[in-house]
PDB file with SEQRES, HELIX, SHEET and CRYST1 records, atoms N, CA, C and O in Angstrom:
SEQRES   1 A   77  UNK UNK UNK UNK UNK UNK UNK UNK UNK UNK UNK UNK UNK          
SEQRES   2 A   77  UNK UNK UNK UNK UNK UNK UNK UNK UNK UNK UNK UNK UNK          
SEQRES   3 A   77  UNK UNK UNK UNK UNK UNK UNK UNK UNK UNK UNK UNK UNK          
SEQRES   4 A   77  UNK UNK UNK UNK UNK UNK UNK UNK UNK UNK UNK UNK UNK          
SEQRES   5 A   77  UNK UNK UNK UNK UNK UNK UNK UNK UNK UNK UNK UNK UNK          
SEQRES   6 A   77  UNK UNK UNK UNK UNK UNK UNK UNK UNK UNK UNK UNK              
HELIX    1 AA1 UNK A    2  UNK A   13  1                                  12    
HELIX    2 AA2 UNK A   23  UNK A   29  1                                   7    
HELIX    3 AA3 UNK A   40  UNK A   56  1                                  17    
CRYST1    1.000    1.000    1.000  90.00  90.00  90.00 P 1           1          
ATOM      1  N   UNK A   1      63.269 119.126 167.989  1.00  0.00           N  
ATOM      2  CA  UNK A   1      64.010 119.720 169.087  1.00  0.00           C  
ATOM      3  C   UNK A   1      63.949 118.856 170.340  1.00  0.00           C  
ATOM      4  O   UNK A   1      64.872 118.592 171.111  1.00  0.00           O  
ATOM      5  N   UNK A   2      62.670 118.467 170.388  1.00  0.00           N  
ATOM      6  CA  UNK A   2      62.748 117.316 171.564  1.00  0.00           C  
ATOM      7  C   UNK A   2      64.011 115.693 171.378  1.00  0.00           C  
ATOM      8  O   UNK A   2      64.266 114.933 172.313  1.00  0.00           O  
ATOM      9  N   UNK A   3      64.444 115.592 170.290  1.00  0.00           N  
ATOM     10  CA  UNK A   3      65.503 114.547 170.551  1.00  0.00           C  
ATOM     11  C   UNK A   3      66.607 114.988 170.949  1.00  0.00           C  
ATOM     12  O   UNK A   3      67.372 114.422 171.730  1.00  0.00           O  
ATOM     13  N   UNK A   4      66.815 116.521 170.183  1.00  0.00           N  
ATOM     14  CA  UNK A   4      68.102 116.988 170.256  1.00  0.00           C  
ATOM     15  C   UNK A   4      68.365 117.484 172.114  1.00  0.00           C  
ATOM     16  O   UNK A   4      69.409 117.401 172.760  1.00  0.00           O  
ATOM     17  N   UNK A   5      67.288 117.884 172.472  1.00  0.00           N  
ATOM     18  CA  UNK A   5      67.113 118.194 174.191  1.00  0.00           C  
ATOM     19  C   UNK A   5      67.777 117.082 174.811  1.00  0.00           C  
ATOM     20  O   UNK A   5      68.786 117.182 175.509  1.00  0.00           O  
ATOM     21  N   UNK A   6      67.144 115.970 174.517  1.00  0.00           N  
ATOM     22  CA  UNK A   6      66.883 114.538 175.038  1.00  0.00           C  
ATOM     23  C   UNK A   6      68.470 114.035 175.015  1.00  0.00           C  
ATOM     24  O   UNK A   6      68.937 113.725 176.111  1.00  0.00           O  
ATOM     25  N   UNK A   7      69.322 113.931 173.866  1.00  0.00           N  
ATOM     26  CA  UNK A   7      70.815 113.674 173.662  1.00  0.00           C  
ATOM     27  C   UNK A   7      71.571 114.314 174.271  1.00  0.00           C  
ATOM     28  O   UNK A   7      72.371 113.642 174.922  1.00  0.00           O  
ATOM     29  N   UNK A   8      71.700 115.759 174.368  1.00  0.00           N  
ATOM     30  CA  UNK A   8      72.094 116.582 175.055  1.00  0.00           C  
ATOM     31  C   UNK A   8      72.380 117.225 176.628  1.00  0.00           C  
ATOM     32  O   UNK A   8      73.133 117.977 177.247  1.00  0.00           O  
ATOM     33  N   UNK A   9      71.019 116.214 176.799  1.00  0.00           N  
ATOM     34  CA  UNK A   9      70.729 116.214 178.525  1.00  0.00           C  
ATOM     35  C   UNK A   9      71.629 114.577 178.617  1.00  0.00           C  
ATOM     36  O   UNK A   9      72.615 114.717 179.340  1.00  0.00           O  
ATOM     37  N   UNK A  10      71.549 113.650 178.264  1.00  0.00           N  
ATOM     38  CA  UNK A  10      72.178 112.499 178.267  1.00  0.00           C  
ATOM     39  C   UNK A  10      73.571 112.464 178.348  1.00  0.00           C  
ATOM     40  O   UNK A  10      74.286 111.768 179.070  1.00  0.00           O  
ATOM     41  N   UNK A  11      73.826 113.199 177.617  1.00  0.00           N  
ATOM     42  CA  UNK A  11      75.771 113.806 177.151  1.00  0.00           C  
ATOM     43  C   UNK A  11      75.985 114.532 178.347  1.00  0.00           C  
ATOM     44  O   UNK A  11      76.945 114.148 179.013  1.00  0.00           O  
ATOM     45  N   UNK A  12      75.175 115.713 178.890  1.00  0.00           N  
ATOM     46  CA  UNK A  12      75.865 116.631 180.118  1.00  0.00           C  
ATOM     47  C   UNK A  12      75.778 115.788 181.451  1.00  0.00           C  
ATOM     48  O   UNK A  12      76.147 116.293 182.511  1.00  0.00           O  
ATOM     49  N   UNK A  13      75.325 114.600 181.392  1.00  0.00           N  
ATOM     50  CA  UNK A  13      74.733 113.588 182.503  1.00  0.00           C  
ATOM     51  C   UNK A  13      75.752 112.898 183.173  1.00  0.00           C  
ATOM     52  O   UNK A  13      76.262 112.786 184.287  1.00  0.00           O  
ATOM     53  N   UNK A  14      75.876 112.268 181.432  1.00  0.00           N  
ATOM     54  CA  UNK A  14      77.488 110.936 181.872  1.00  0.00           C  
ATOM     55  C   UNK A  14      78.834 112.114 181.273  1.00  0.00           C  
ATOM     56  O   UNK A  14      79.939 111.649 180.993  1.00  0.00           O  
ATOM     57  N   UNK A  15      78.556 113.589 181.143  1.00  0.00           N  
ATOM     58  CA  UNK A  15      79.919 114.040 181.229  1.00  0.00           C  
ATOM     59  C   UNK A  15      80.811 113.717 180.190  1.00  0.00           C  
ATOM     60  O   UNK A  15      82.042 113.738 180.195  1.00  0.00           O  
ATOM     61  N   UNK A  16      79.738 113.307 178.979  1.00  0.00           N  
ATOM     62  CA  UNK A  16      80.300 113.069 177.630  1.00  0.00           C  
ATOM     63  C   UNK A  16      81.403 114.717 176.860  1.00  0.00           C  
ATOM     64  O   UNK A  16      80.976 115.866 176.746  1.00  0.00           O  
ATOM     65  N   UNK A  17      82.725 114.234 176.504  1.00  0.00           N  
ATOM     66  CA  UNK A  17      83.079 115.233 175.906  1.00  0.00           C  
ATOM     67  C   UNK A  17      83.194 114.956 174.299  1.00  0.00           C  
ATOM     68  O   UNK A  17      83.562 113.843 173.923  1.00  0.00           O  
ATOM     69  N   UNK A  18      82.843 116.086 173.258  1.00  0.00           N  
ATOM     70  CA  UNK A  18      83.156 116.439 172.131  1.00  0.00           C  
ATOM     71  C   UNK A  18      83.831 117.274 171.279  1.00  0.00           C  
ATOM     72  O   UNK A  18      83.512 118.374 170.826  1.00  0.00           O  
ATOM     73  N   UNK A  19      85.110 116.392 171.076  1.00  0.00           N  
ATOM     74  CA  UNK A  19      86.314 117.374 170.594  1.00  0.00           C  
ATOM     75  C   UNK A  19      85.918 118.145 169.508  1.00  0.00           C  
ATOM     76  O   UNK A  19      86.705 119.091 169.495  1.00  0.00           O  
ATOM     77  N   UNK A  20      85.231 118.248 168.706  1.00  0.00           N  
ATOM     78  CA  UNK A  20      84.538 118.934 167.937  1.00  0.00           C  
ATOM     79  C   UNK A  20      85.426 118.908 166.877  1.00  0.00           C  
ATOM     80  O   UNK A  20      85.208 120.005 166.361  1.00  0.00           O  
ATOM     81  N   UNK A  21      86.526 118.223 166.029  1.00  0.00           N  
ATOM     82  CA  UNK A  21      87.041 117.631 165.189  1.00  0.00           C  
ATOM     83  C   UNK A  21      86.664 117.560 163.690  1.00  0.00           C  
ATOM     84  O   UNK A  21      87.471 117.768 162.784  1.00  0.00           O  
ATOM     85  N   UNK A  22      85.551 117.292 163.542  1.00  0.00           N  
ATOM     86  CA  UNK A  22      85.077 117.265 162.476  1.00  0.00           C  
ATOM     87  C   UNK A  22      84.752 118.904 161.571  1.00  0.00           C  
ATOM     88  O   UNK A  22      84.855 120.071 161.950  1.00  0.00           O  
ATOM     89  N   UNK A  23      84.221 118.123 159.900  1.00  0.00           N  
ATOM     90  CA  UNK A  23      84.128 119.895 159.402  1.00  0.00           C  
ATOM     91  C   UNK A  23      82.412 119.950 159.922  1.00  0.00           C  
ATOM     92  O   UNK A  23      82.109 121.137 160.047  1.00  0.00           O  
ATOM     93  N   UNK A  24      81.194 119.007 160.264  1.00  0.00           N  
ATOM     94  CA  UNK A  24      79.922 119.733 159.983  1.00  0.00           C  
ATOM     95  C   UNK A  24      80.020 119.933 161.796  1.00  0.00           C  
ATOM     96  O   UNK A  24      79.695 121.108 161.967  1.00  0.00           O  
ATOM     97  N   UNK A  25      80.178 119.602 162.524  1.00  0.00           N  
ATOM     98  CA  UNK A  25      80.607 119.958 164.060  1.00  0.00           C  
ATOM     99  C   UNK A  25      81.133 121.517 164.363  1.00  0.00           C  
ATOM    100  O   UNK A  25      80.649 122.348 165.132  1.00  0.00           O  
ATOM    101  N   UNK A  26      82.151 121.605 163.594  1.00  0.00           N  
ATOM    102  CA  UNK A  26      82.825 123.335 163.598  1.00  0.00           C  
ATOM    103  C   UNK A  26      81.791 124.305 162.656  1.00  0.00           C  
ATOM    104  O   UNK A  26      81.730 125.468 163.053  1.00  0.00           O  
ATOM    105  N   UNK A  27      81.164 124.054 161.742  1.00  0.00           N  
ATOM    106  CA  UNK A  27      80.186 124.663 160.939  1.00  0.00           C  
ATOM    107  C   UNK A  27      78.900 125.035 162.086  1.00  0.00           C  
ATOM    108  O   UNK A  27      78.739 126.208 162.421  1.00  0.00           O  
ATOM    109  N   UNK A  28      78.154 124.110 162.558  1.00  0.00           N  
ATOM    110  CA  UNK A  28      76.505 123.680 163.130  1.00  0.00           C  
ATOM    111  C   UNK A  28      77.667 124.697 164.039  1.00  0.00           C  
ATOM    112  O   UNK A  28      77.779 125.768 163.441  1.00  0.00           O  
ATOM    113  N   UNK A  29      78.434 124.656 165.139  1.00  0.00           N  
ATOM    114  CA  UNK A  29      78.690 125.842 166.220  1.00  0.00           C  
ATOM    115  C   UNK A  29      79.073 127.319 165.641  1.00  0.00           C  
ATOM    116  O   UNK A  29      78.691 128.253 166.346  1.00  0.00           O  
ATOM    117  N   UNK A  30      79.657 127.591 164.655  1.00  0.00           N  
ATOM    118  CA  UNK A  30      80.512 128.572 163.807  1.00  0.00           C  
ATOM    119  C   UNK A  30      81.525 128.673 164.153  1.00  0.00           C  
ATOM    120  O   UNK A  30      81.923 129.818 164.368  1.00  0.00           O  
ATOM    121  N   UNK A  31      82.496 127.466 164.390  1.00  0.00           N  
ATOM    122  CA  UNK A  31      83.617 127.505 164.226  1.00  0.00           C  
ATOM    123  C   UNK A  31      84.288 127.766 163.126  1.00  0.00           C  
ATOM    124  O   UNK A  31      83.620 127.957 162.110  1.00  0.00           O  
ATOM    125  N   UNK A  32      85.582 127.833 163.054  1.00  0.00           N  
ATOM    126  CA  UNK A  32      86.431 127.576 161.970  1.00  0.00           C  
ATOM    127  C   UNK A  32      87.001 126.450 162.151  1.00  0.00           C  
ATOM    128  O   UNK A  32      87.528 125.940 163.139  1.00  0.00           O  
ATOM    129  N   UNK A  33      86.730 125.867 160.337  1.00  0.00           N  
ATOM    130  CA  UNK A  33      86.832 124.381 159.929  1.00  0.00           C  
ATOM    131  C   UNK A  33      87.966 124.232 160.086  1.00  0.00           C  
ATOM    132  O   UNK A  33      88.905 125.025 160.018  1.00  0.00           O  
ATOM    133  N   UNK A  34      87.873 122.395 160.471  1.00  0.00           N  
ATOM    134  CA  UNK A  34      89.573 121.920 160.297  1.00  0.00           C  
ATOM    135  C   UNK A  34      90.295 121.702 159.119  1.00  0.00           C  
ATOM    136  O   UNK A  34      91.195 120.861 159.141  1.00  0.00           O  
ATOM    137  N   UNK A  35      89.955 122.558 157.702  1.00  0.00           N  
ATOM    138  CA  UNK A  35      90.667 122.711 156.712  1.00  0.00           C  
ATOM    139  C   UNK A  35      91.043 124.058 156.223  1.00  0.00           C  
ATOM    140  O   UNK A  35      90.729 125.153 156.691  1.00  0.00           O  
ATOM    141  N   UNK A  36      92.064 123.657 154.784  1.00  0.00           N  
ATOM    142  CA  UNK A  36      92.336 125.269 154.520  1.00  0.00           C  
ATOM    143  C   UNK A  36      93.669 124.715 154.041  1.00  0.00           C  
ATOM    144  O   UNK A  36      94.194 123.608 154.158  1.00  0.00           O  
ATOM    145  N   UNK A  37      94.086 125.996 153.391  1.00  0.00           N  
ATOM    146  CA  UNK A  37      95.613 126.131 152.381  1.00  0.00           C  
ATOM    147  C   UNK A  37      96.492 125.842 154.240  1.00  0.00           C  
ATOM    148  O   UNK A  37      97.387 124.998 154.273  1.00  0.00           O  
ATOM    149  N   UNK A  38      96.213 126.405 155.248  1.00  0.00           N  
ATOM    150  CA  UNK A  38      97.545 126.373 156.942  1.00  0.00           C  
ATOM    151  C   UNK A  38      97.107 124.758 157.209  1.00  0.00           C  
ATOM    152  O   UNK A  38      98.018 123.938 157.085  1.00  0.00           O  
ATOM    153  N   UNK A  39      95.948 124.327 157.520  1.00  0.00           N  
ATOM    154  CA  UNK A  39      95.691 123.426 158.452  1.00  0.00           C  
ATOM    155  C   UNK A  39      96.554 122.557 158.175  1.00  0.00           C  
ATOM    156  O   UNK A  39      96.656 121.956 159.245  1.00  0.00           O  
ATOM    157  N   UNK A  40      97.799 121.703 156.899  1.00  0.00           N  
ATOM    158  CA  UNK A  40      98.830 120.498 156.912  1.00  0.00           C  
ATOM    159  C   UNK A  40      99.408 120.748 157.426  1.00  0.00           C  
ATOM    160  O   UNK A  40     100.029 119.823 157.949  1.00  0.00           O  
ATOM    161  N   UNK A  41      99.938 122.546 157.934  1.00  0.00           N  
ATOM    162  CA  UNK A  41     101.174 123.028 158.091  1.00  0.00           C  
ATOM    163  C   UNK A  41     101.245 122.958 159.372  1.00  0.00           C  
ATOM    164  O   UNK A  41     102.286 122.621 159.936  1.00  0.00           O  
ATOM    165  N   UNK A  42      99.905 123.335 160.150  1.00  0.00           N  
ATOM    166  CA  UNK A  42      99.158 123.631 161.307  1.00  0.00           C  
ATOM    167  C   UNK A  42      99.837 122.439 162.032  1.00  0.00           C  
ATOM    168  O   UNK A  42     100.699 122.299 162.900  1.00  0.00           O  
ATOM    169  N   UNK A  43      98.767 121.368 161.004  1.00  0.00           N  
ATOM    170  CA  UNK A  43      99.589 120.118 161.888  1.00  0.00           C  
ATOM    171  C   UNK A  43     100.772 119.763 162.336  1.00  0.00           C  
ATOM    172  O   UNK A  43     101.018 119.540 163.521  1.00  0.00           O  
ATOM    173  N   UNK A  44     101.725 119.676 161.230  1.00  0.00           N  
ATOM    174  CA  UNK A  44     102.765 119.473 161.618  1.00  0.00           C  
ATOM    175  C   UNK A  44     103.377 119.975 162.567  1.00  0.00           C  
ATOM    176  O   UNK A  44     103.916 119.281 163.429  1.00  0.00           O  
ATOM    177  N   UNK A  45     103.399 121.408 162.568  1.00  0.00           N  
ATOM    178  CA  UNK A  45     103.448 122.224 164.202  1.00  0.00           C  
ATOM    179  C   UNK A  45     103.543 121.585 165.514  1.00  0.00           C  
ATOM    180  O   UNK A  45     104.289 121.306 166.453  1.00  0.00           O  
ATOM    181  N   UNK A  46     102.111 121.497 164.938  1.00  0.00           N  
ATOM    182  CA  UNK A  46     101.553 120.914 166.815  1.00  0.00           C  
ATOM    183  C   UNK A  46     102.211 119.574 166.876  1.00  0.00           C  
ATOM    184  O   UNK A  46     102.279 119.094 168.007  1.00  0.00           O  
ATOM    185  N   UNK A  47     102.793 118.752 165.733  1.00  0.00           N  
ATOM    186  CA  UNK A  47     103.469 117.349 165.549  1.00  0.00           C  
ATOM    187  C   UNK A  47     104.542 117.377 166.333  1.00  0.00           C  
ATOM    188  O   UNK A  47     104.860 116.723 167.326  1.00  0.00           O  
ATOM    189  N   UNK A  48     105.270 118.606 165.476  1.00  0.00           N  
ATOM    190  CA  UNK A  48     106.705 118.962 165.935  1.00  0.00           C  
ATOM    191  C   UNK A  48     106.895 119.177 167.284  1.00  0.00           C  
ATOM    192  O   UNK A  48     107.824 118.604 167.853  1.00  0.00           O  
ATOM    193  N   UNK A  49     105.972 120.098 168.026  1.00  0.00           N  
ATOM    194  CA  UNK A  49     105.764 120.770 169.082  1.00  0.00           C  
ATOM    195  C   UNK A  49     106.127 119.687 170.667  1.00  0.00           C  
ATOM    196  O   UNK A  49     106.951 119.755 171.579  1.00  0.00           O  
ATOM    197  N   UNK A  50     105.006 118.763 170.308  1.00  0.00           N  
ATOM    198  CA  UNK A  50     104.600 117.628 170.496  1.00  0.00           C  
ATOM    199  C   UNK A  50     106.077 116.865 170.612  1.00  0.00           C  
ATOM    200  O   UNK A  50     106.760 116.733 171.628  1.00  0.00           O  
ATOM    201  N   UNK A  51     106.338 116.438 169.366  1.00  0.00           N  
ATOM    202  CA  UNK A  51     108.117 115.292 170.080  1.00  0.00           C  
ATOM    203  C   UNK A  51     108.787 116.252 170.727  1.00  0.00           C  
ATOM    204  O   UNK A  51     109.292 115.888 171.789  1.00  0.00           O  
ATOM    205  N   UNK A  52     108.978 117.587 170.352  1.00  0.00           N  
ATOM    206  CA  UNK A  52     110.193 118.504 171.417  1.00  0.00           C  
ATOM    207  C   UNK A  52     109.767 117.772 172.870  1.00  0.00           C  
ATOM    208  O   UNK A  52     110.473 117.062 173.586  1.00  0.00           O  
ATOM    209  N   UNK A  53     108.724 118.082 173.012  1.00  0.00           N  
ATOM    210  CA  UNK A  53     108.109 118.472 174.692  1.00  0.00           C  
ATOM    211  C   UNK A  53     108.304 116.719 174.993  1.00  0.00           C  
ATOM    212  O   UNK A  53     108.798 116.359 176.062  1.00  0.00           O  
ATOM    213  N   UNK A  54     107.893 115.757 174.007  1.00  0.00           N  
ATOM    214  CA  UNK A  54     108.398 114.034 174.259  1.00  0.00           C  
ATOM    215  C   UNK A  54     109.599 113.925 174.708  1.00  0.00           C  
ATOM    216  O   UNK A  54     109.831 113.507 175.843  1.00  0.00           O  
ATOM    217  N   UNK A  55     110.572 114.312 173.820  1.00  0.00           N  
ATOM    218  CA  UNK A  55     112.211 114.414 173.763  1.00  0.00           C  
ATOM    219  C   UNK A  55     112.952 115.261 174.904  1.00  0.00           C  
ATOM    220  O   UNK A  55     114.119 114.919 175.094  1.00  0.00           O  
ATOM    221  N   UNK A  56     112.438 116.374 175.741  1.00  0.00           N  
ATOM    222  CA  UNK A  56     112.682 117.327 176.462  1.00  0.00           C  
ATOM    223  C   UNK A  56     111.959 116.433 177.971  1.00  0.00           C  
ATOM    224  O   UNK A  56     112.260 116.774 179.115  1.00  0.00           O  
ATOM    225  N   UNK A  57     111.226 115.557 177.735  1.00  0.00           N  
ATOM    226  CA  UNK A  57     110.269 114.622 179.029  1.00  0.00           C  
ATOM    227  C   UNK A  57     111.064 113.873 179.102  1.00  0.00           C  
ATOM    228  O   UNK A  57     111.155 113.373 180.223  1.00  0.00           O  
ATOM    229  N   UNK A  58     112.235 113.273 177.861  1.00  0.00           N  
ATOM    230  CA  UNK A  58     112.156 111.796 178.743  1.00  0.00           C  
ATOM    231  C   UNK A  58     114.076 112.206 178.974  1.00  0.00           C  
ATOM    232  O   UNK A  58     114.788 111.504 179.692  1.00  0.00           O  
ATOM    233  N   UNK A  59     114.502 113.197 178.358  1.00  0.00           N  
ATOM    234  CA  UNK A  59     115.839 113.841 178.922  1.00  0.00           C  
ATOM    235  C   UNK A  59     115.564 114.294 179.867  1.00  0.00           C  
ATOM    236  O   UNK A  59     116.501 113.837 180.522  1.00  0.00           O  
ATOM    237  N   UNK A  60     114.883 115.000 180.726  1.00  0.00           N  
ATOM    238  CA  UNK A  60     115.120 115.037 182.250  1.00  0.00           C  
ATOM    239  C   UNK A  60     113.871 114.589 182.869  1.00  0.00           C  
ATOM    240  O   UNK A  60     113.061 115.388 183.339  1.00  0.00           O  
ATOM    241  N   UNK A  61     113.681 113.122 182.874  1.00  0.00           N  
ATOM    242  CA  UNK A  61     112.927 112.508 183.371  1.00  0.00           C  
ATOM    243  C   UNK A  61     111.541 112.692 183.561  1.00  0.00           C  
ATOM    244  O   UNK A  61     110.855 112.490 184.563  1.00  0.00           O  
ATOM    245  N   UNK A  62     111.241 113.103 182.452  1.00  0.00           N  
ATOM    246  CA  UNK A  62     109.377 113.723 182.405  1.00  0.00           C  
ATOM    247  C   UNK A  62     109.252 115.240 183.366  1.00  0.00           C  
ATOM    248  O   UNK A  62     110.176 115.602 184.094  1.00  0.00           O  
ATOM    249  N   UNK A  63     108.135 115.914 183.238  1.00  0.00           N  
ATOM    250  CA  UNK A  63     107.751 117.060 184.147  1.00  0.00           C  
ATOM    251  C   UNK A  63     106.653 116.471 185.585  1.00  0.00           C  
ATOM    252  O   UNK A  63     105.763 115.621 185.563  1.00  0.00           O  
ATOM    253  N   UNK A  64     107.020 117.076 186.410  1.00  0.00           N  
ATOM    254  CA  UNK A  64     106.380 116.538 187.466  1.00  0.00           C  
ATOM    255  C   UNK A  64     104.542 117.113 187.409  1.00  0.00           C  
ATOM    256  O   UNK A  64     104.278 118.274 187.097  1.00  0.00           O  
ATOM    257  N   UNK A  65     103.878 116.496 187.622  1.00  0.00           N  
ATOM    258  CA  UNK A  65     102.409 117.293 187.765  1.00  0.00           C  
ATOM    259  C   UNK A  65     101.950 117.546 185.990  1.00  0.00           C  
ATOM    260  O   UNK A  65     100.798 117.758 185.612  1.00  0.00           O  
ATOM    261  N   UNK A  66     102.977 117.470 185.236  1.00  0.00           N  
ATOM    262  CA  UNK A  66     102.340 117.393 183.953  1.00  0.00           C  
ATOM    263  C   UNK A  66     101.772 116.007 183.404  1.00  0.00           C  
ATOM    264  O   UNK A  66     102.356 114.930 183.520  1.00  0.00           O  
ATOM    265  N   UNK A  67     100.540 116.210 182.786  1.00  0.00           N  
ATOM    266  CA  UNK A  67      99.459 115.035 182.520  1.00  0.00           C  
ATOM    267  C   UNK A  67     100.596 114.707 181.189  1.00  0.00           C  
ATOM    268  O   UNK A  67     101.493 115.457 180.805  1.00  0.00           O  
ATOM    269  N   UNK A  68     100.194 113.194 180.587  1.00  0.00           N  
ATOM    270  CA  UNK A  68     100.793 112.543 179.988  1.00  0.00           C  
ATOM    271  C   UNK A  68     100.175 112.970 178.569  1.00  0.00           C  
ATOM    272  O   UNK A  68      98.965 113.146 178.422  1.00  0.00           O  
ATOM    273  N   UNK A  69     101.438 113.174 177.186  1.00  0.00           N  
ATOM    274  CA  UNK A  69     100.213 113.712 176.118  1.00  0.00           C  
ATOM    275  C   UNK A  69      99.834 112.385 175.759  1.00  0.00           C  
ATOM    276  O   UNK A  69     100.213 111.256 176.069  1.00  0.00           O  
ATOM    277  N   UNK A  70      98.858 112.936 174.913  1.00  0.00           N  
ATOM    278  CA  UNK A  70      97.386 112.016 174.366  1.00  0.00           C  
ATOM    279  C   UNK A  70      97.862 110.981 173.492  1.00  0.00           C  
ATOM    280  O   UNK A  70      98.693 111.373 172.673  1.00  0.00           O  
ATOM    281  N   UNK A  71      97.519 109.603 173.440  1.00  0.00           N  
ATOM    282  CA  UNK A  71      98.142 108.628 173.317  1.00  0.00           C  
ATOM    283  C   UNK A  71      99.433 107.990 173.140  1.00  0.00           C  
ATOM    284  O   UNK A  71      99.959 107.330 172.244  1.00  0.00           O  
ATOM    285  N   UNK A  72      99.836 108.487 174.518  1.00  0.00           N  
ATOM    286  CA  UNK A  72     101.360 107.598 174.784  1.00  0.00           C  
ATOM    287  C   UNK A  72     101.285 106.316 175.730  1.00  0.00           C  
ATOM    288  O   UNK A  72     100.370 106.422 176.547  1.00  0.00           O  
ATOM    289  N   UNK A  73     101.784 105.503 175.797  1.00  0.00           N  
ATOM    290  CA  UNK A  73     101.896 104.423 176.412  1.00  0.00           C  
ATOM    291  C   UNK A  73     101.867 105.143 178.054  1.00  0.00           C  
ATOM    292  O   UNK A  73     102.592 106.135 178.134  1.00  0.00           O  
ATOM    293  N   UNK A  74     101.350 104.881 178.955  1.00  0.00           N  
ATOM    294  CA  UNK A  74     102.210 105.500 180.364  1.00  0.00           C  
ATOM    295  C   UNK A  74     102.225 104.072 181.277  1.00  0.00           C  
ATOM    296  O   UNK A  74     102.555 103.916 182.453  1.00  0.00           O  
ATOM    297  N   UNK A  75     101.796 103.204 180.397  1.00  0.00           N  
ATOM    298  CA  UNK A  75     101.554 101.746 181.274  1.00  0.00           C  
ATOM    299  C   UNK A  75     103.566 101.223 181.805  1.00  0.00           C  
ATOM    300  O   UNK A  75     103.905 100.625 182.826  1.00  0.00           O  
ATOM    301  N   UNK A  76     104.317 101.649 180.868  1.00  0.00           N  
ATOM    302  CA  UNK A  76     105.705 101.233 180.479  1.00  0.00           C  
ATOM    303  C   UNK A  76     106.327 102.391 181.992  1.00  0.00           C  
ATOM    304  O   UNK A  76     107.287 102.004 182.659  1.00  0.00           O  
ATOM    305  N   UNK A  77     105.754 103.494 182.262  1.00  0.00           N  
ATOM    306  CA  UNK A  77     106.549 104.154 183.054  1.00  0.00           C  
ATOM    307  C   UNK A  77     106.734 103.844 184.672  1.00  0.00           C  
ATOM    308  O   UNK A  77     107.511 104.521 185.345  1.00  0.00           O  
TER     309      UNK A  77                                                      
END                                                                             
């Protein structure tokens, strides 16, 4: 328990975040895992979801005050 203290205090320090992504990550908290008969479908969703809101940004010139989604170029804008 003393390493796990020790990592933990280190992580809340430098403000480390953990998307918690993985299946033994969602298990060790009791999450629900990132698998299953939905989770391909799941994805695609949030895929789909995702170019609308791309396609709907760059037809009227992006949203103002909205953060850029997660790995897009924004160096080009």
């Amino acid at each position: 328990f003393q390493e796990t203290t020790r990592v933990l205090t280190e992580a809340a320090v430098k403000g480390a975040v953990d998307r918690l992504i993985g299946l033994k990550e969602n298990v060790i908290i009791g999450r629900l895992i990132p698998a299953g008969t939905g989770f391909r479908a799941r994805q695609l969703a949030r895929l789909r979801q995702a170019e609308e809101r791309l396609a709907l940004g760059e037809a009227f010139g992006g949203f103002e005050g909205e953060p850029p989604l997660p790995g897009l170029d924004t160096a080009s804008s």
